[in-house]
C-alpha positions in Angstrom: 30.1 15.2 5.6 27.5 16.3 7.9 25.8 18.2 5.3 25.6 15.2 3.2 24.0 13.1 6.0 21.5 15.8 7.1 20.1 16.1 3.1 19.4 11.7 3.6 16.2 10.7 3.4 14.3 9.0 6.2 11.5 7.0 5.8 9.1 5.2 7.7 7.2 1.6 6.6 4.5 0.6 8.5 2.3 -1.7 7.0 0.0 -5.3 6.9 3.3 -8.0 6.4 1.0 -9.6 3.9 0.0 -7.0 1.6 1.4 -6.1 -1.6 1.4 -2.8 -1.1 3.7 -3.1 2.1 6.1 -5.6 0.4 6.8 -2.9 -2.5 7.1 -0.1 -0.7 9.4 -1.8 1.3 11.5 -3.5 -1.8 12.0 -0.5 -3.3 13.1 1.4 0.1 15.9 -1.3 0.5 16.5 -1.1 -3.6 17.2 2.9 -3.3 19.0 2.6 0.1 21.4 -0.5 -1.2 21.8 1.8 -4.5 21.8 5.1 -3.6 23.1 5.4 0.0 25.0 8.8 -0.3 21.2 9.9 -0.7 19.0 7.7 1.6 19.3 6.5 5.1 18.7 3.2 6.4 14.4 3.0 6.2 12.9 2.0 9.1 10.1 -0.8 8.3 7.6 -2.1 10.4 5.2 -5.6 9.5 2.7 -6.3 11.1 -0.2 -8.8 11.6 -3.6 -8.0 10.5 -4.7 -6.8 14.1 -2.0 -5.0 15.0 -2.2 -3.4 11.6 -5.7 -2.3 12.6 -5.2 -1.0 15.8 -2.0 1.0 14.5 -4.0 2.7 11.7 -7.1 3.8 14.6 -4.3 5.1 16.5 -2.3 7.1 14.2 -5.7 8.4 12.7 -6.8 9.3 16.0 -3.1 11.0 16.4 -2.4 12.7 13.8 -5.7 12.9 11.6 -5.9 14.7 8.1 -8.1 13.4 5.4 -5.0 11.3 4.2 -5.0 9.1 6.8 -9.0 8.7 7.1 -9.3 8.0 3.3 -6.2 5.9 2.9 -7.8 2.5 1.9 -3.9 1.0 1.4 -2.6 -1.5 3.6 1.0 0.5 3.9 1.6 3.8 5.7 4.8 6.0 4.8 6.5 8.9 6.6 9.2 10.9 5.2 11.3 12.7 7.3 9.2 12.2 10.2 5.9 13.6 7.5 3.6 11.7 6.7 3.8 10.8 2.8 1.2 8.4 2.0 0.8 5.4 0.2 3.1 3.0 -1.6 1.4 4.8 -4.8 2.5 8.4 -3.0 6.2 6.7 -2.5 6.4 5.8 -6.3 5.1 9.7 -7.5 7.7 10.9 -4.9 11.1 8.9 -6.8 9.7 8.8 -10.2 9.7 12.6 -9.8 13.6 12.1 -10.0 14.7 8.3 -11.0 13.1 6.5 -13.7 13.1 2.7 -12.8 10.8 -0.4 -12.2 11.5 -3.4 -10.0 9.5 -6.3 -11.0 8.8 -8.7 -7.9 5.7 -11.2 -7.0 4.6 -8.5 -4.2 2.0 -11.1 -3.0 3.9 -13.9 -3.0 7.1 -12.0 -1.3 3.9 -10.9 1.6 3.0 -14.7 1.5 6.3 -16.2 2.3 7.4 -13.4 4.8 3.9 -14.7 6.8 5.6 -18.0 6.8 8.6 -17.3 7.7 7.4 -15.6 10.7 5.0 -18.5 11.4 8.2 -20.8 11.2 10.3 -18.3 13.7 7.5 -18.4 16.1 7.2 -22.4 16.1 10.9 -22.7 16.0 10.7 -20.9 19.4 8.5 -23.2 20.9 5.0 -21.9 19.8 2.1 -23.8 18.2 -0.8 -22.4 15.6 -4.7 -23.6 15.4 -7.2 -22.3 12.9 -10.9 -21.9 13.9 -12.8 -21.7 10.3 -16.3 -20.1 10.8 -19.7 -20.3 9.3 -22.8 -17.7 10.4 -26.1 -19.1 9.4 -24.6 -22.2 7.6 -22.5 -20.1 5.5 -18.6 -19.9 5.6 -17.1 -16.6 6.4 -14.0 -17.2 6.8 -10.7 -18.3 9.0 -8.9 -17.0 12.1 -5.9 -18.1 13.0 -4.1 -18.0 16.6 -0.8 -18.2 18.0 -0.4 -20.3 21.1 2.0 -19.2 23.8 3.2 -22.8 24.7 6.3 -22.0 26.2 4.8 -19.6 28.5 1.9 -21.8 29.1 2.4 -25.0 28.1 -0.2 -27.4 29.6 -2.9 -25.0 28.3 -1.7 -24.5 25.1 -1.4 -28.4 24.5 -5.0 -29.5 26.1 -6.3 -26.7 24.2 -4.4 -28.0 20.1 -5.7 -31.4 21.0 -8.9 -30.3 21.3 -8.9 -28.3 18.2 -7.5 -31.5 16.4 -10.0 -33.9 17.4 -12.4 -34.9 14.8 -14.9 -36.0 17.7 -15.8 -34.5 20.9 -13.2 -31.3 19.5 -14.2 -27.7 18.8 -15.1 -28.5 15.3 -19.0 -28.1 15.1 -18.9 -26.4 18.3 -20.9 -23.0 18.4 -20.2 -19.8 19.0 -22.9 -19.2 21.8 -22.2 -15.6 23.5 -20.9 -12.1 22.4 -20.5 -9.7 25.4 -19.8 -6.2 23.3 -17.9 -4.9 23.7 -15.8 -7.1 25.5 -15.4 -10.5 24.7 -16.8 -13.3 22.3 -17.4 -17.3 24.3 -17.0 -19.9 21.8 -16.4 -23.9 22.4 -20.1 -25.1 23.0 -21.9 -26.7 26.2 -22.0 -30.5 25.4 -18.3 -31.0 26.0 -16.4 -33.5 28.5 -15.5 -31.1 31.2 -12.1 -32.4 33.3 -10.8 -30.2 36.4 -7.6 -28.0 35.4 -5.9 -26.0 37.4 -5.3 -22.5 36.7 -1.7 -22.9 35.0 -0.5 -18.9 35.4 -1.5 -15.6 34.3 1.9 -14.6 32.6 0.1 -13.8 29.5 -1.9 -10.2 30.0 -5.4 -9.5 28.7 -3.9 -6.0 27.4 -5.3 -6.2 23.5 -7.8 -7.0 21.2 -7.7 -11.0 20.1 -6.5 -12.6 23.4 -7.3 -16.3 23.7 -8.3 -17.4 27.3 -10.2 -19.7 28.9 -12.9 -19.8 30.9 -13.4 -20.8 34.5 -15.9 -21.4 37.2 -13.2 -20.2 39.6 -9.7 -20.4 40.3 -8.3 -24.0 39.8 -12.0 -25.4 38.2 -12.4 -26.2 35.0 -10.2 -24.3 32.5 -10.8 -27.3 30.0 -13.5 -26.8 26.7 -15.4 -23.0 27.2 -12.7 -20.0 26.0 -13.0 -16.4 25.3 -11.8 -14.0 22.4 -11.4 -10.2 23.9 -12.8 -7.5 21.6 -10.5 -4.7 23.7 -8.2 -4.6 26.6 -9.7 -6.6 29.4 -7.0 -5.9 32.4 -10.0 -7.0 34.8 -9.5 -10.6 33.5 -5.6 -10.2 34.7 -5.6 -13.0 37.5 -8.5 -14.6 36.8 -8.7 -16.1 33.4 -5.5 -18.0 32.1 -4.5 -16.5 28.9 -3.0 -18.1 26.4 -3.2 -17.3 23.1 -3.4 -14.1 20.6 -5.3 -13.9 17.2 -2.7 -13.1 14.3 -5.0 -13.0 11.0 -8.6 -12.9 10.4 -9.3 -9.3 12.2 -12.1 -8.9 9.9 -13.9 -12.6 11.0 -13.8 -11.5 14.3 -15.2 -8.4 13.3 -18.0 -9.7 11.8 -18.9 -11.7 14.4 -18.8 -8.8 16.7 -21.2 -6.9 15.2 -23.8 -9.7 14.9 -27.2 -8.4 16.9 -27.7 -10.6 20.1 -30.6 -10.6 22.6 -29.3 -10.9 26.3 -25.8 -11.8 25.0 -26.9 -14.8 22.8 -26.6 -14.2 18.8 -29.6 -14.0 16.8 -27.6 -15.8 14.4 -26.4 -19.4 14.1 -22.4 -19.0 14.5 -20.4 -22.3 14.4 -16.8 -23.6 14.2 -17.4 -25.5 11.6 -13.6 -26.7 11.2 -10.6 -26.4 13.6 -6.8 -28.1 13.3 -3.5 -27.4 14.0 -1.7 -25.4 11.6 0.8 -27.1 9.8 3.5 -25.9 7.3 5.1 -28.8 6.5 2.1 -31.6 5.7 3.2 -35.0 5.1 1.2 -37.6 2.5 0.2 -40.7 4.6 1.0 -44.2 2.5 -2.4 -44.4 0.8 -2.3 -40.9 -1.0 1.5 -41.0 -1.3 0.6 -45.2 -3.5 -2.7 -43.1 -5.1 0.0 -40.2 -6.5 2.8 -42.7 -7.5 0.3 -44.6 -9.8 -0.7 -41.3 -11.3 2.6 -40.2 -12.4 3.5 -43.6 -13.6 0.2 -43.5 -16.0 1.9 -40.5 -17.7 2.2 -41.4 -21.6 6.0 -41.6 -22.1 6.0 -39.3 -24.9 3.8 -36.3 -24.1 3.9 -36.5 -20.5 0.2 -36.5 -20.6 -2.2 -38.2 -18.5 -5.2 -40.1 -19.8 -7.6 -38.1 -18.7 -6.7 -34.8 -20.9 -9.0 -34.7 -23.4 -7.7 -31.1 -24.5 -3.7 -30.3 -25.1 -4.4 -26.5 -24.4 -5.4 -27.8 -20.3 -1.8 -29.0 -20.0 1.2 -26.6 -19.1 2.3 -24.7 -22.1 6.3 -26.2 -20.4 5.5 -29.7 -22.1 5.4 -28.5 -25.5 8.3 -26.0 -25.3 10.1 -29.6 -24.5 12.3 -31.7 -27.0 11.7 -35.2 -27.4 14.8 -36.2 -25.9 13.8 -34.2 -22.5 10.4 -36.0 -22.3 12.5 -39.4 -22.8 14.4 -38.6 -20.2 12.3 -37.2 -17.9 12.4 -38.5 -14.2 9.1 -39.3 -12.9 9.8 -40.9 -9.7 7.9 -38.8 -6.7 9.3 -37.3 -3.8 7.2 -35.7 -0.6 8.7 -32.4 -0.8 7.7 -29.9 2.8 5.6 -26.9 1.1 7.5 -24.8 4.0 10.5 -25.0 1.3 
């Protein structure tokens, strides 16, 4: 028996949660191990966010080096046996080379929903998500989202989502006015009501890239409209600034914005948050759109279950003609708000 356990295979996932590369490697791990067991051990897989997915690959690059690992362009790292393998592509050479077999999966839709469940854990457990969508010189680049800490800090955290959710006098069409490289980025505008807050704790370290703080003109003043996005650790902060918050996707936005030229710390470039919410898995129609949506599933023609507006057949889904007349007859078309976290 223990020469049967010392021939198992090991291996090692580490890879972006969302990437299809990481969900397959991963799927056909737990295939072989579920199948096969007398031959594989139990893999251990590791998902990560976008920036942590970053900061892993610089270190092990850094670590271990080889041209493997400064080439890979994948979003999935694999070790076997404590040896570094490769690539989800490097996985599939290394068991076709013995086992002939193909699992067909939605790899970017399995990376999607594991996302969400994670986003659903972490606001089961109290915590709250906002979105900061950016444009640089008029011209969308893109979306970072941020997880807020509100059980740790929980007046902070909810000053700081109604703020982002505020059509008027919010963060949306606030600029992104300072970028101190390679520190920090200051975002949230000067033309702002400013109120007195206190400083609520400093349980959350400045210890990583991505940390969302706010800014102060000293302890117990202010912490209300101007924040901060760290580029690096930034322990010097520790007891000073009130963090709060930690960027979980849009690595490359911030990025981007990072390497935008500046004179004396101000961008040369216009940088704005041009849109900024609370995030929201489980959106809700309000009673105009929900009366707008009823009337346009009650225009339906009762035979083809087409709409008015189709001037073409070959628009439609191909599922209505695959569909007897007795099925159209009897098709329900009452409406129902269904949560797309579902």
């Amino acid at each position: 028996m223990a020469s049967n356990c010392e021939l198992k295979l090991f291996f090692e996932v580490y890879g972006l949660i969302t990437s299809r590369e990481f969900q397959l490697a991963k799927t056909y791990l737990e295939r072989l191990r579920s199948r096969i067991p007398h031959e594989y051990d139990e893999p251990h897989i590791i998902p990560m966010l976008d920036l942590d997915w970053n900061l892993f690959l610089t270190k092990i690059r850094r670590q271990i080096g080889g041209e493997k690992l400064w080439t890979l362009k994948k979003k999935v790292v694999i070790f076997k046996n404590e040896e570094l393998l490769g690539d989800e592509e490097d996985l599939l050479e290394f068991v076709g080379s013995k086992y002939k077999f193909a699992i067909f999966e939605e790899f970017e839709a399995m990376g999607a929903k594991h996302f969400i469940k994670y986003i659903q854990q972490q606001k089961e457990f109290g915590n709250t998500f906002v979105y900061f969508t950016i444009a640089v010189d008029n011209r969308i680049i893109g979306t970072m989202l941020f997880e807020l800490f509100a059980v740790a800090v929980p007046n902070i955290s909810n000053i700081f989502v109604k703020r982002c959710k505020k059509k008027v006098g919010g963060y949306s069409g606030t600029c992104i006015q300072r970028i101190a490289w390679p520190s920090w980025i200051q975002c949230g505008g000067w033309h702002l009501n400013h109120y007195k807050v206190g400083c609520e704790n400093y349980s959350i370290p400045h210890n990583k890239r991505g940390v969302l703080s706010m800014c102060n003109n000293g302890k117990h003043r202010d912490n209300y409209t101007q924040f901060f996005i760290t580029l690096e650790p930034t322990p010097w902060m520790d007891y000073k600034y009130v963090a709060f918050g930690q960027l979980v996707h849009g690595d490359d936005i911030l990025r981007t914005l990072q390497s935008i030229p500046t004179q004396f710390e101000e961008p040369l470039k216009k940088i704005d948050i041009v849109k900024s919410g609370e995030l929201d898995l489980c959106l809700a129609f309000d009673s105009k759109e929900f009366s707008y949506l009823k009337d346009f599933i009650a225009s339906k023609d009762p035979t083809t279950g087409l709409h008015a507006d189709v001037t073409d057949v070959r628009d439609c889904s191909s599922e209505l003609l695959r569909k007897s007349d007795e099925d159209v007859h009897h098709h329900d078309s009452s409406c129902e708000i269904v949560c797309i976290c579902n």
